[in-house]
N, CA, C and O atoms as a Tripos MOL2 file, in Angstrom:
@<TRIPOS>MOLECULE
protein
  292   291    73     0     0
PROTEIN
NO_CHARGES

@<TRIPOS>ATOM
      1 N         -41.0270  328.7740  187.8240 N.3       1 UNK1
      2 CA        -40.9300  330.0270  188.5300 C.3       1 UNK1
      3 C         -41.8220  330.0010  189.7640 C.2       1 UNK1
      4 O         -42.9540  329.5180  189.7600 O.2       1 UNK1
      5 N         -41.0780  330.6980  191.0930 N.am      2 UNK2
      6 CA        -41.9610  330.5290  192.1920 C.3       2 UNK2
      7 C         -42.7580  331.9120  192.1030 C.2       2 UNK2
      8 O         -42.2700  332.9120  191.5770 O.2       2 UNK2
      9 N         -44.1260  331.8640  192.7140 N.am      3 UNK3
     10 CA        -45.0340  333.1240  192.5660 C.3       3 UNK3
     11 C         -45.5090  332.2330  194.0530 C.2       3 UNK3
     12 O         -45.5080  331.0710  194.4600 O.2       3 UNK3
     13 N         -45.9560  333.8150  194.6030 N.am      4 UNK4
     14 CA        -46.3180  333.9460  195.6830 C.3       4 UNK4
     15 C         -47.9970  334.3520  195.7580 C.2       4 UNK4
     16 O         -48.6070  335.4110  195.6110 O.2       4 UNK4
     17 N         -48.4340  332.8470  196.0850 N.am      5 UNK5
     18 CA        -50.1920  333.0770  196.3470 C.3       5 UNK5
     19 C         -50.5660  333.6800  197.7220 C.2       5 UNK5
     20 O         -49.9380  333.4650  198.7590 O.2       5 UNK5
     21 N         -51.6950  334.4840  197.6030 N.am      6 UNK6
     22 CA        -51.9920  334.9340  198.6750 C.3       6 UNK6
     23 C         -53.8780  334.6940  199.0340 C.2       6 UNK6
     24 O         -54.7500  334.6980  198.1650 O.2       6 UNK6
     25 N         -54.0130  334.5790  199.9340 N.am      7 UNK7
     26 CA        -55.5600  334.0080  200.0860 C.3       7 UNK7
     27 C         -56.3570  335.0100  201.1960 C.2       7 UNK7
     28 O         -56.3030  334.4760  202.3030 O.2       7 UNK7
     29 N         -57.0280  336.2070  201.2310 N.am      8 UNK8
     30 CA        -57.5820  336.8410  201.9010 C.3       8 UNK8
     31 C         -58.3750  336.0740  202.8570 C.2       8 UNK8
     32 O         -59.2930  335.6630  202.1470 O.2       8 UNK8
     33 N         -58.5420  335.7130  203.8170 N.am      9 UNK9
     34 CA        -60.1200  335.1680  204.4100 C.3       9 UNK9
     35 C         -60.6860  335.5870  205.2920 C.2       9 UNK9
     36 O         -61.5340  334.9600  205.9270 O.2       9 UNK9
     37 N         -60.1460  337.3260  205.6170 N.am     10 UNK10
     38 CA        -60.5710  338.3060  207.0260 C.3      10 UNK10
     39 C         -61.5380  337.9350  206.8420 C.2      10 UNK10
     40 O         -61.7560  337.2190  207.8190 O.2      10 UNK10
     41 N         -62.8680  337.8840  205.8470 N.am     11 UNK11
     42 CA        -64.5080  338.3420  205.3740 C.3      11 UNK11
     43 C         -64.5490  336.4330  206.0220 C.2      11 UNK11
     44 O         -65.5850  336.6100  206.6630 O.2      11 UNK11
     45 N         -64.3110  335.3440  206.2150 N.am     12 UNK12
     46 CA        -64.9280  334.4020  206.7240 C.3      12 UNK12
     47 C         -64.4210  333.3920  208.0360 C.2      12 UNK12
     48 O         -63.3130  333.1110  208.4930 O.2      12 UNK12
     49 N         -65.7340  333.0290  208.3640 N.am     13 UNK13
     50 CA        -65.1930  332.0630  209.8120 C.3      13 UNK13
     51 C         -65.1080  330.9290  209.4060 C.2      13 UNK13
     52 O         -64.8070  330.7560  208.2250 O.2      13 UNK13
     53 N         -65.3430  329.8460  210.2460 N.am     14 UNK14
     54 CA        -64.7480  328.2130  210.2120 C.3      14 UNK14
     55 C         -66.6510  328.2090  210.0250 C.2      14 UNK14
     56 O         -67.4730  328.9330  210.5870 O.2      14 UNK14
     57 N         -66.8740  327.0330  208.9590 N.am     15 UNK15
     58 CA        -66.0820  326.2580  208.6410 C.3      15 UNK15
     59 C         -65.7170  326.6760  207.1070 C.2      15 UNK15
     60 O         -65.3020  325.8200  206.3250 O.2      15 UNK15
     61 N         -65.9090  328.1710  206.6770 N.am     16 UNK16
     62 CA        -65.7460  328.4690  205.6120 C.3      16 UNK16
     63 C         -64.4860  328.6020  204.9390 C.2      16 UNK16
     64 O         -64.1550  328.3460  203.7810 O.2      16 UNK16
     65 N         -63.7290  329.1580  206.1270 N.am     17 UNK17
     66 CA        -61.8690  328.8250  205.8860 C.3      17 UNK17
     67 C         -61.6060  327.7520  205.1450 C.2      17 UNK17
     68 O         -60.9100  327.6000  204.1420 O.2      17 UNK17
     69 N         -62.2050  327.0890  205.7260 N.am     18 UNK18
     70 CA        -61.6170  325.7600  205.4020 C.3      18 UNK18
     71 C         -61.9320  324.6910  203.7970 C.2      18 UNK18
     72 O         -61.3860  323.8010  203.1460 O.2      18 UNK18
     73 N         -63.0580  325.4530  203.7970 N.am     19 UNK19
     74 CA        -63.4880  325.1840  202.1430 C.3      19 UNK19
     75 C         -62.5380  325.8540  200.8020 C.2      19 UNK19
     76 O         -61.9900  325.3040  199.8470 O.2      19 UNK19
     77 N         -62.6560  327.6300  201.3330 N.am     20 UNK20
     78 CA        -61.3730  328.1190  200.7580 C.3      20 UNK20
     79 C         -60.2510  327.8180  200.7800 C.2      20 UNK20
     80 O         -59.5780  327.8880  199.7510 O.2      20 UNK20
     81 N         -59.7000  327.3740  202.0190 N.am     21 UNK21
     82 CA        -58.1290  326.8630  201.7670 C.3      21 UNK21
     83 C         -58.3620  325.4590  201.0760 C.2      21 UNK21
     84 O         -57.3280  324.8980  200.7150 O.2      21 UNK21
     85 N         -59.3180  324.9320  200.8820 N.am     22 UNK22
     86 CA        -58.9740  323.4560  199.9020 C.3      22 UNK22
     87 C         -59.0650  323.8550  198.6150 C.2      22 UNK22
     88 O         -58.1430  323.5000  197.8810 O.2      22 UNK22
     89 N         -60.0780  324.6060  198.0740 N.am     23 UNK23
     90 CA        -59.8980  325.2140  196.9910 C.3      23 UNK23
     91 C         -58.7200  326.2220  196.3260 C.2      23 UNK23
     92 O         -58.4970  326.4940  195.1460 O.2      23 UNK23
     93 N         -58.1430  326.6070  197.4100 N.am     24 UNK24
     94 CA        -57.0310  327.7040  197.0580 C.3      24 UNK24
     95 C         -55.7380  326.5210  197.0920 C.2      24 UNK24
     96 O         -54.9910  326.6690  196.1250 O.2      24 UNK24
     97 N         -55.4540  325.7110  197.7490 N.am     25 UNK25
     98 CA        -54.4970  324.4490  197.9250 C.3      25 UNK25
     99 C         -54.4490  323.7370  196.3980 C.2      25 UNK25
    100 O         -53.5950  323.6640  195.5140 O.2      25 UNK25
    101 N         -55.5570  323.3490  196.5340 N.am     26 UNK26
    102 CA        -55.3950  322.6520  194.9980 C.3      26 UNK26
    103 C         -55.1520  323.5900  193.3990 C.2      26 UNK26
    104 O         -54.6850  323.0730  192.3840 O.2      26 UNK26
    105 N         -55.6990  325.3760  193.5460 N.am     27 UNK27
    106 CA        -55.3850  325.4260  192.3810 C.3      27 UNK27
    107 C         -54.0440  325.7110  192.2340 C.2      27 UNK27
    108 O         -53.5450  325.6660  191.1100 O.2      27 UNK27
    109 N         -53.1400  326.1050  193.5650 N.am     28 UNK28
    110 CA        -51.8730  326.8070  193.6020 C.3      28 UNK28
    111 C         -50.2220  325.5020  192.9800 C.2      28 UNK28
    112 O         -50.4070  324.3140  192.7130 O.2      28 UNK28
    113 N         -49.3760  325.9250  192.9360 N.am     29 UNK29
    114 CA        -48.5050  325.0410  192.5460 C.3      29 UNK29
    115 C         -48.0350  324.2970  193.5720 C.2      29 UNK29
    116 O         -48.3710  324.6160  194.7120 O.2      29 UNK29
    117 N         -47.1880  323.1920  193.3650 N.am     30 UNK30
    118 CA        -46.5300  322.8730  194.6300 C.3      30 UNK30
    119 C         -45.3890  323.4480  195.4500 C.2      30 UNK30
    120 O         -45.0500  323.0880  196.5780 O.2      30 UNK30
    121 N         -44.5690  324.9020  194.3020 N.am     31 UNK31
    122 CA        -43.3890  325.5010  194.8520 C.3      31 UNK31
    123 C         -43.8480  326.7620  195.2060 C.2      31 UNK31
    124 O         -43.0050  327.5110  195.6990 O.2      31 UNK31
    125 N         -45.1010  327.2240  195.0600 N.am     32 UNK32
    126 CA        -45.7720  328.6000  195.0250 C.3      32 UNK32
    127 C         -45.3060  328.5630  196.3490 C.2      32 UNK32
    128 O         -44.9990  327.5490  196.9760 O.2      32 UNK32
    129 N         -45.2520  330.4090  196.9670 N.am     33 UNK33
    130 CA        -45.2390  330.4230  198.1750 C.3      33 UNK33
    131 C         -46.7460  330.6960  198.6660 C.2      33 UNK33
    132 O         -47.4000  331.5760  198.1050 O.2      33 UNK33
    133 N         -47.3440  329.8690  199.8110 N.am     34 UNK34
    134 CA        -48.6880  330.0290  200.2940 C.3      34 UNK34
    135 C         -48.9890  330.9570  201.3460 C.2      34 UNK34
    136 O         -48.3320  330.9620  202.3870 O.2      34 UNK34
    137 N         -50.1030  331.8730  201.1020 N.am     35 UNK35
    138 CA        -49.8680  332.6480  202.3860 C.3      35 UNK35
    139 C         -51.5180  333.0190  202.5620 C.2      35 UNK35
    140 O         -52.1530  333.7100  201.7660 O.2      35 UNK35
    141 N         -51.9940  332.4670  203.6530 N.am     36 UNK36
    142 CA        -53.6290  332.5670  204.3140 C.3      36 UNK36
    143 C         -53.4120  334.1870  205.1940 C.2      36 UNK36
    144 O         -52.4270  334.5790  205.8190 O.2      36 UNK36
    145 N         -54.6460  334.8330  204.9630 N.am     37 UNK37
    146 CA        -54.4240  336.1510  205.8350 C.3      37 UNK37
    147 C         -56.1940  336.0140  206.7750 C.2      37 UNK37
    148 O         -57.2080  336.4870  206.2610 O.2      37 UNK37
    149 N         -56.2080  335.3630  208.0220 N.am     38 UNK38
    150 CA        -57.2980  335.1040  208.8540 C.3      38 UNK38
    151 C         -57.5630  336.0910  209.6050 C.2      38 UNK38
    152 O         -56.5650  336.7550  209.8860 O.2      38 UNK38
    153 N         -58.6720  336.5040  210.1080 N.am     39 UNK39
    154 CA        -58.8880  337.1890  211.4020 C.3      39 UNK39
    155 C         -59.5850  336.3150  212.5660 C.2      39 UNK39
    156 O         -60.3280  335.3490  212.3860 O.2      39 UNK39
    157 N         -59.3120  336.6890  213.4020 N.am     40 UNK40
    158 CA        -58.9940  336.1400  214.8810 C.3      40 UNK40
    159 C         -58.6020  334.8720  215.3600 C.2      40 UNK40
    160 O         -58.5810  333.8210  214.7190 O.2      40 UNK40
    161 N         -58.1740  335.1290  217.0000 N.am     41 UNK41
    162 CA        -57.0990  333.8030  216.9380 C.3      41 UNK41
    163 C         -58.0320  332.1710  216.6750 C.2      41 UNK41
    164 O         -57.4340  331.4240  215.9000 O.2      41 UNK41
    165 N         -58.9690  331.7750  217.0650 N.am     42 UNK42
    166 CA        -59.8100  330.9520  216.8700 C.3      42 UNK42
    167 C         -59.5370  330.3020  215.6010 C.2      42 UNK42
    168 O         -59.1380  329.1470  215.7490 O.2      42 UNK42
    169 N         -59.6710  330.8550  213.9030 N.am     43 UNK43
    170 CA        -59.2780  330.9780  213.0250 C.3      43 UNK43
    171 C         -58.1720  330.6390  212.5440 C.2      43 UNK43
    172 O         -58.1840  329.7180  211.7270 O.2      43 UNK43
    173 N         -57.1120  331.1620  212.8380 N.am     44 UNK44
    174 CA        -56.3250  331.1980  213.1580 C.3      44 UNK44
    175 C         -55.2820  329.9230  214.1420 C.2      44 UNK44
    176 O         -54.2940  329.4860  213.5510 O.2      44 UNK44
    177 N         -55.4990  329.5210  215.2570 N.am     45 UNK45
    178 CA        -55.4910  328.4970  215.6670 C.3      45 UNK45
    179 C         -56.1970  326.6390  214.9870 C.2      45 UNK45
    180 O         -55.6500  325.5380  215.0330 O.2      45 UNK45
    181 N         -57.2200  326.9510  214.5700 N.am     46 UNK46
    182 CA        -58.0250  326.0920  214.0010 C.3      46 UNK46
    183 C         -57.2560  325.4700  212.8450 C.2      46 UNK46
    184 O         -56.8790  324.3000  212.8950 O.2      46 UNK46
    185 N         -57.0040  326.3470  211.6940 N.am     47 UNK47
    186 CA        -56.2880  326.4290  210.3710 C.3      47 UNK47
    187 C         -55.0780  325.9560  210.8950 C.2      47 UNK47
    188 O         -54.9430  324.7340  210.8290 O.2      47 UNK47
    189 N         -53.9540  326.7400  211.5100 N.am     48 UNK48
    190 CA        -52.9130  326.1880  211.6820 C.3      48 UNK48
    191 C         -52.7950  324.9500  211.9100 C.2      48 UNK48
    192 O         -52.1500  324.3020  211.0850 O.2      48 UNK48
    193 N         -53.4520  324.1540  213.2420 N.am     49 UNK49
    194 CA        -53.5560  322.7310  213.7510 C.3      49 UNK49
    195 C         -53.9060  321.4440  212.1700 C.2      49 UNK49
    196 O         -53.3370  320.3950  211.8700 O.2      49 UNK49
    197 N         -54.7880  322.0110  211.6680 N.am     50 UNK50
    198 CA        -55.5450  321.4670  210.9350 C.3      50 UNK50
    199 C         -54.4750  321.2650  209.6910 C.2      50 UNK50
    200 O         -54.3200  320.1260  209.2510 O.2      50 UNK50
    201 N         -53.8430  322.2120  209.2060 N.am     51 UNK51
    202 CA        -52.9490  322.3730  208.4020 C.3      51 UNK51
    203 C         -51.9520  321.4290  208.4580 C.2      51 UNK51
    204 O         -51.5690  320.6800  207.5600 O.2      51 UNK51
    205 N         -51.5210  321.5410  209.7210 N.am     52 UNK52
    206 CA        -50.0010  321.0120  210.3230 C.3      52 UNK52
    207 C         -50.2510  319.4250  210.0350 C.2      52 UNK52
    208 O         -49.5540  318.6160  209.4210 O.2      52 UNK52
    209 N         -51.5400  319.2720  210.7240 N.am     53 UNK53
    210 CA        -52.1090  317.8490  210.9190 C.3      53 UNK53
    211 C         -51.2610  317.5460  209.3980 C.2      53 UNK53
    212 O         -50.1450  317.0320  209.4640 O.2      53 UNK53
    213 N         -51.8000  317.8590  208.1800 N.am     54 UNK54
    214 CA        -51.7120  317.7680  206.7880 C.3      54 UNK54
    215 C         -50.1690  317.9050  206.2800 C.2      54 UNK54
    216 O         -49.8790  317.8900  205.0840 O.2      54 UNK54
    217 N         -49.3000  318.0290  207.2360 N.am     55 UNK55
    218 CA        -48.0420  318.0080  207.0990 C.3      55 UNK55
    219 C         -47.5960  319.6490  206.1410 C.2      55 UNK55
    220 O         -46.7240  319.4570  205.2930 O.2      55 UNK55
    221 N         -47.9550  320.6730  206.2050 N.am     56 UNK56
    222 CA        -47.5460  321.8860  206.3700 C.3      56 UNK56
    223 C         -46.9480  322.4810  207.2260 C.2      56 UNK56
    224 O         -47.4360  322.5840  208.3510 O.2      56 UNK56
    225 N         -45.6810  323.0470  206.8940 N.am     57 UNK57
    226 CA        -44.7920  323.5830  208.0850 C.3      57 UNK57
    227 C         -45.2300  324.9720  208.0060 C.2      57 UNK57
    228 O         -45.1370  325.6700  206.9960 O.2      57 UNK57
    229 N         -45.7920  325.3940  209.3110 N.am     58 UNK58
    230 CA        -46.8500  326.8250  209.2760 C.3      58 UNK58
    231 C         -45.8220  327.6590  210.3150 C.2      58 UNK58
    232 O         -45.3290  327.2810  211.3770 O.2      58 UNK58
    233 N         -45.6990  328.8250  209.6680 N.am     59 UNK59
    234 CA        -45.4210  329.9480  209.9450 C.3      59 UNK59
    235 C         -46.2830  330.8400  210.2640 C.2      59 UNK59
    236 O         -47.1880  331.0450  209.4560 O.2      59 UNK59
    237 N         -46.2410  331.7080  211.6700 N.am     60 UNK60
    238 CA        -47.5660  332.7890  211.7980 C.3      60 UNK60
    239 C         -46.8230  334.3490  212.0260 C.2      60 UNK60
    240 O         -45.9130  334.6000  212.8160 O.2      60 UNK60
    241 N         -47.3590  335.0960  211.2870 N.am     61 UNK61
    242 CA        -46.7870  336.2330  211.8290 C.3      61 UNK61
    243 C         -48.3990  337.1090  212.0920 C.2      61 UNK61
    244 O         -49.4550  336.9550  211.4770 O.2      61 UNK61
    245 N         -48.1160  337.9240  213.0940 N.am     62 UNK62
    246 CA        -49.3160  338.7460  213.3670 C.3      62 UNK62
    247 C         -49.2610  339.8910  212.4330 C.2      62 UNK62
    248 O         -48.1270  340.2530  212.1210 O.2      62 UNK62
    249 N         -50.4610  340.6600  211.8240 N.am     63 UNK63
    250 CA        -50.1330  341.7860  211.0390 C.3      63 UNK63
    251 C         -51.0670  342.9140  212.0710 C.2      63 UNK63
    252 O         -51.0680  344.1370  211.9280 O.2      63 UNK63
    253 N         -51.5590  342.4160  212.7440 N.am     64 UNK64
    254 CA        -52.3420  343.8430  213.3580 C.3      64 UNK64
    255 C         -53.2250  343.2690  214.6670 C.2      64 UNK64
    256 O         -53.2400  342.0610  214.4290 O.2      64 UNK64
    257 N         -53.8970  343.4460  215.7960 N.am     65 UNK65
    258 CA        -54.4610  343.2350  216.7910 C.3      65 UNK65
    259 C         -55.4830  342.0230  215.8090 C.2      65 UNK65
    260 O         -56.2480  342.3550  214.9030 O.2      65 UNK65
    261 N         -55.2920  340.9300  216.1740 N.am     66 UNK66
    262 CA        -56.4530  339.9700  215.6890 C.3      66 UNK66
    263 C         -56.1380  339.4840  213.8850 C.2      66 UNK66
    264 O         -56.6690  338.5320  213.3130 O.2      66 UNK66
    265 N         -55.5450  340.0610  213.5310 N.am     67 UNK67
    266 CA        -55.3090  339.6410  212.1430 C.3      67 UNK67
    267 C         -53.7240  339.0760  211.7490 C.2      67 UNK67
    268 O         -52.6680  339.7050  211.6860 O.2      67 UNK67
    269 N         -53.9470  337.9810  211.5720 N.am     68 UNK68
    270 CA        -52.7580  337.0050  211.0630 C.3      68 UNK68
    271 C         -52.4840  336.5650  209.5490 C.2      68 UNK68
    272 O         -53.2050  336.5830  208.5510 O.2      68 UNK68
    273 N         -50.8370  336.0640  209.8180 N.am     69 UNK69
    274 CA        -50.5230  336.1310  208.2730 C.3      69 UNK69
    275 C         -49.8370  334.6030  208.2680 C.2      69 UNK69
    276 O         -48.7480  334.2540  208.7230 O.2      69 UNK69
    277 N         -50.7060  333.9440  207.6950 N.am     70 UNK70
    278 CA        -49.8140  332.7750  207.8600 C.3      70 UNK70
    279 C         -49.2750  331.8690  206.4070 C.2      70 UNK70
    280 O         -49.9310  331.7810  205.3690 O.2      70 UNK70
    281 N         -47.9990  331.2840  206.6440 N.am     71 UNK71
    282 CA        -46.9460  330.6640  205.7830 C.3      71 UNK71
    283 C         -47.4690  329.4430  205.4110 C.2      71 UNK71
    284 O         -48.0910  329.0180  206.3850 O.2      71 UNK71
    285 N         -47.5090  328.9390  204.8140 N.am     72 UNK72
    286 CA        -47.7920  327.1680  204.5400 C.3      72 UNK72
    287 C         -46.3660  326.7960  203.4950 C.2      72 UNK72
    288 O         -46.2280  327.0570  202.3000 O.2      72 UNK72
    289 N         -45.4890  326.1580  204.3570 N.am     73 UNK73
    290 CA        -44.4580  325.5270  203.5650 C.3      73 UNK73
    291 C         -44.6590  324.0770  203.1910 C.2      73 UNK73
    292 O         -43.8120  323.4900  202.5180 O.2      73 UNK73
@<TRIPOS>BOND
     1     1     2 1
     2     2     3 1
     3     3     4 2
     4     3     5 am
     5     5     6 1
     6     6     7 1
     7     7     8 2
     8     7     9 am
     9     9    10 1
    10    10    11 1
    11    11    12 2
    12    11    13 am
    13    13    14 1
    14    14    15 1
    15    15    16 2
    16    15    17 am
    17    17    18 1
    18    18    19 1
    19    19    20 2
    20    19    21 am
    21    21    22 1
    22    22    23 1
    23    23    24 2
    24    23    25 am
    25    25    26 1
    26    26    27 1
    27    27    28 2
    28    27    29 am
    29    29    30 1
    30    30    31 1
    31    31    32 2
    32    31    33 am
    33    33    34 1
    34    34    35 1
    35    35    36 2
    36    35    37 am
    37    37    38 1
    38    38    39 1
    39    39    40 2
    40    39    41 am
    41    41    42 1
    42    42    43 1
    43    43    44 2
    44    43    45 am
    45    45    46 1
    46    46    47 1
    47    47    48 2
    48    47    49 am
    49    49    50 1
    50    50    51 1
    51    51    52 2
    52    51    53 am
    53    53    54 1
    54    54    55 1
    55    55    56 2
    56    55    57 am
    57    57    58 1
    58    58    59 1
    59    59    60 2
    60    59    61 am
    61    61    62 1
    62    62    63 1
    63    63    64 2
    64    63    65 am
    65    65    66 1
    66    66    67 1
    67    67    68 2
    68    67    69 am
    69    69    70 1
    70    70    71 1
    71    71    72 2
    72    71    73 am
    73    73    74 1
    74    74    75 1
    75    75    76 2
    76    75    77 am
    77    77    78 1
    78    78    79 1
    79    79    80 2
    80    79    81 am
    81    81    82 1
    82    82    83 1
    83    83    84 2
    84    83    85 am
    85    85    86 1
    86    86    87 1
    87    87    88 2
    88    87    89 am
    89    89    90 1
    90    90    91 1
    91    91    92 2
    92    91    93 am
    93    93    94 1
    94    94    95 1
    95    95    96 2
    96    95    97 am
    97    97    98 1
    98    98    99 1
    99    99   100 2
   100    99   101 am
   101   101   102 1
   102   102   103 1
   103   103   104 2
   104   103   105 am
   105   105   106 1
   106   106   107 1
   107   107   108 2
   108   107   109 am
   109   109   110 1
   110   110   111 1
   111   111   112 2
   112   111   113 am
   113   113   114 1
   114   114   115 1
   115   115   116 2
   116   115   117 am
   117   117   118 1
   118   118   119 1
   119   119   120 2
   120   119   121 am
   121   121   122 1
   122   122   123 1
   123   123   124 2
   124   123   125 am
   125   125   126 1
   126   126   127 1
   127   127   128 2
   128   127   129 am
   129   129   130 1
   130   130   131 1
   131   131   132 2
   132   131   133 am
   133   133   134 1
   134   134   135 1
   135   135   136 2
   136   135   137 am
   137   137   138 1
   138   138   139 1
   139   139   140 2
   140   139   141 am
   141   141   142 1
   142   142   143 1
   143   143   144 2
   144   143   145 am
   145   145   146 1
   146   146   147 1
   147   147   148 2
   148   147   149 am
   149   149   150 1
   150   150   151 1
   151   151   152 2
   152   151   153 am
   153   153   154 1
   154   154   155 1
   155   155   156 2
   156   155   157 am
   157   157   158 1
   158   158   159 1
   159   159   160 2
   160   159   161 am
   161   161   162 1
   162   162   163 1
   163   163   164 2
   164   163   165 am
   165   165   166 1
   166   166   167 1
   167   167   168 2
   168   167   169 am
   169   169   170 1
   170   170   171 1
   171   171   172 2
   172   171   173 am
   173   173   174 1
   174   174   175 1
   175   175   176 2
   176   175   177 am
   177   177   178 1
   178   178   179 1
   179   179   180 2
   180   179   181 am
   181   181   182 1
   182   182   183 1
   183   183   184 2
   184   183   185 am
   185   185   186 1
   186   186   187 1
   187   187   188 2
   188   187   189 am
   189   189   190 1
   190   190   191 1
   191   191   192 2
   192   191   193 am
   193   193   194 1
   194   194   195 1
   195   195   196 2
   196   195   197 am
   197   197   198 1
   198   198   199 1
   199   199   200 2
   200   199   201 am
   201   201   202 1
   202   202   203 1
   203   203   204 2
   204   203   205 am
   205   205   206 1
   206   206   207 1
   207   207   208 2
   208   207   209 am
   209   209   210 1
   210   210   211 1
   211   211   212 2
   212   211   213 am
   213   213   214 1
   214   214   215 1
   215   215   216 2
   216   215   217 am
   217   217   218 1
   218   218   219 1
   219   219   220 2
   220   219   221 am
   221   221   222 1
   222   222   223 1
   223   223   224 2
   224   223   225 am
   225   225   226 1
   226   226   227 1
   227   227   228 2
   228   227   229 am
   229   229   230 1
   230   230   231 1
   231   231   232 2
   232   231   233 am
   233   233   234 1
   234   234   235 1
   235   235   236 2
   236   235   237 am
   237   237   238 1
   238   238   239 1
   239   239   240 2
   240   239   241 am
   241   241   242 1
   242   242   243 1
   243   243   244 2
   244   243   245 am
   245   245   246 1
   246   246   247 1
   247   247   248 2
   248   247   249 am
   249   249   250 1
   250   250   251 1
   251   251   252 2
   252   251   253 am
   253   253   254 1
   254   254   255 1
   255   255   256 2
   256   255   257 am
   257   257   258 1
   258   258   259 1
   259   259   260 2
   260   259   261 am
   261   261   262 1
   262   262   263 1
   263   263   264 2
   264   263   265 am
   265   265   266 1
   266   266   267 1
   267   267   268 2
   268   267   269 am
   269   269   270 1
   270   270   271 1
   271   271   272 2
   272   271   273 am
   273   273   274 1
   274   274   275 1
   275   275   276 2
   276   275   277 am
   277   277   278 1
   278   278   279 1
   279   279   280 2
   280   279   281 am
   281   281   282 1
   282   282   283 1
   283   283   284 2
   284   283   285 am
   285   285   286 1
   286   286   287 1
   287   287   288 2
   288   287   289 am
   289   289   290 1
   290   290   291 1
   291   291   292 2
@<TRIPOS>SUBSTRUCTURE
     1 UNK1         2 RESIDUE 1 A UNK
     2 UNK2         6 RESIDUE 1 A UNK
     3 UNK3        10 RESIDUE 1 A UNK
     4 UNK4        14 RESIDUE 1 A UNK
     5 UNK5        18 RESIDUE 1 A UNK
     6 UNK6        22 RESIDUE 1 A UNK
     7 UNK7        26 RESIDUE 1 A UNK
     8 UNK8        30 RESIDUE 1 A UNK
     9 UNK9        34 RESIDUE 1 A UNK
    10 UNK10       38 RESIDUE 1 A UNK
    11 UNK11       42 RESIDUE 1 A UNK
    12 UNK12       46 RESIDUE 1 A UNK
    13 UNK13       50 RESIDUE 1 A UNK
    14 UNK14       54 RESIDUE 1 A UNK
    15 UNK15       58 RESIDUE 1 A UNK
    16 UNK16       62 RESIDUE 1 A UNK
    17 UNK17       66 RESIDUE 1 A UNK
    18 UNK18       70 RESIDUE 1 A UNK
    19 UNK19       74 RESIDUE 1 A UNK
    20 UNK20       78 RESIDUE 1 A UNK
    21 UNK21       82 RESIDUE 1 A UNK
    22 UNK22       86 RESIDUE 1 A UNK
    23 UNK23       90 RESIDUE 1 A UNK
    24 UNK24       94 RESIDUE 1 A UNK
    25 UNK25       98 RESIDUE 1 A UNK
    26 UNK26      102 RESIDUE 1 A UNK
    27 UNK27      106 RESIDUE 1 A UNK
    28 UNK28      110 RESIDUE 1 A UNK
    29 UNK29      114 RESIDUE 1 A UNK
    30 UNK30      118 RESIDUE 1 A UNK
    31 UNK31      122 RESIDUE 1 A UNK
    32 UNK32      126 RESIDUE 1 A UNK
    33 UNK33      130 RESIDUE 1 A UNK
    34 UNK34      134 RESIDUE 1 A UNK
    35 UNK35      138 RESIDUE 1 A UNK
    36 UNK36      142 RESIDUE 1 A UNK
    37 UNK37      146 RESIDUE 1 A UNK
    38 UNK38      150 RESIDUE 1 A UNK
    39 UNK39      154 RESIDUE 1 A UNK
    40 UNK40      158 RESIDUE 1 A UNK
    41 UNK41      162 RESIDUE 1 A UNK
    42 UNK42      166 RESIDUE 1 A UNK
    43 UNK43      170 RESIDUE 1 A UNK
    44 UNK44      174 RESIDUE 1 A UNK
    45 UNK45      178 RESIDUE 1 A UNK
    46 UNK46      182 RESIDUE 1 A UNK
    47 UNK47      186 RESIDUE 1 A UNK
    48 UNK48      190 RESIDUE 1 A UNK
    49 UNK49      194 RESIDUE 1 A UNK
    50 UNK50      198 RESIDUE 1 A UNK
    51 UNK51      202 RESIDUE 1 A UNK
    52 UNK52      206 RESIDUE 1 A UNK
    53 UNK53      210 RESIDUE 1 A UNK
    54 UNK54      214 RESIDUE 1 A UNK
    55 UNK55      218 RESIDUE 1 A UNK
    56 UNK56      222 RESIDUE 1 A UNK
    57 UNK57      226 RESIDUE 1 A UNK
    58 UNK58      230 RESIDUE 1 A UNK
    59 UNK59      234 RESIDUE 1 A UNK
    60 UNK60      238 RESIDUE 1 A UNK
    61 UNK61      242 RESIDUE 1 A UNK
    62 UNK62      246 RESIDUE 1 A UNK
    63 UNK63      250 RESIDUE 1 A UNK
    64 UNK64      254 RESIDUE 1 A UNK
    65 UNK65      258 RESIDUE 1 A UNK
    66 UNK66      262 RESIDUE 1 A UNK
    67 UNK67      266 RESIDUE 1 A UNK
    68 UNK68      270 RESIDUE 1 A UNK
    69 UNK69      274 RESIDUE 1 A UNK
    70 UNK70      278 RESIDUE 1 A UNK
    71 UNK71      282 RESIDUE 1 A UNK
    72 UNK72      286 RESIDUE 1 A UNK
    73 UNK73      290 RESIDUE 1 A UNK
């Protein structure tokens, strides 16, 4: 069954993102749907690149002035 993870990380910057998304990566499944919620573009930009690098097909949608919602397929 697919379940849809979701990972808050408005409350942190780089390089703390990035500790959480390895920890949140590994406990989630491989069909789960992944979804990082960052604030600002920096963040945001950083994660995505970094991600992609890792062969994740990233989706961004904006949810509000500075706060993003992003896909990890």
């Amino acid at each position: 069954m697919i379940k849809e993870k979701i990972l808050d990380l408005t409350n942190y910057d780089c390089p703390m993102i990035f500790v959480k998304t390895k920890v949140f990566l590994q406990e989630t499944k491989k069909n789960d749907i992944k979804i990082l919620i960052v604030k600002g573009i920096s963040n945001k930009n950083s994660l995505k690149n970094t991600l992609s690098e890792q062969g994740f097909n990233i989706t961004v949608q904006e949810l509000k002035k500075n706060t993003f919602k992003i896909f990890l397929n």
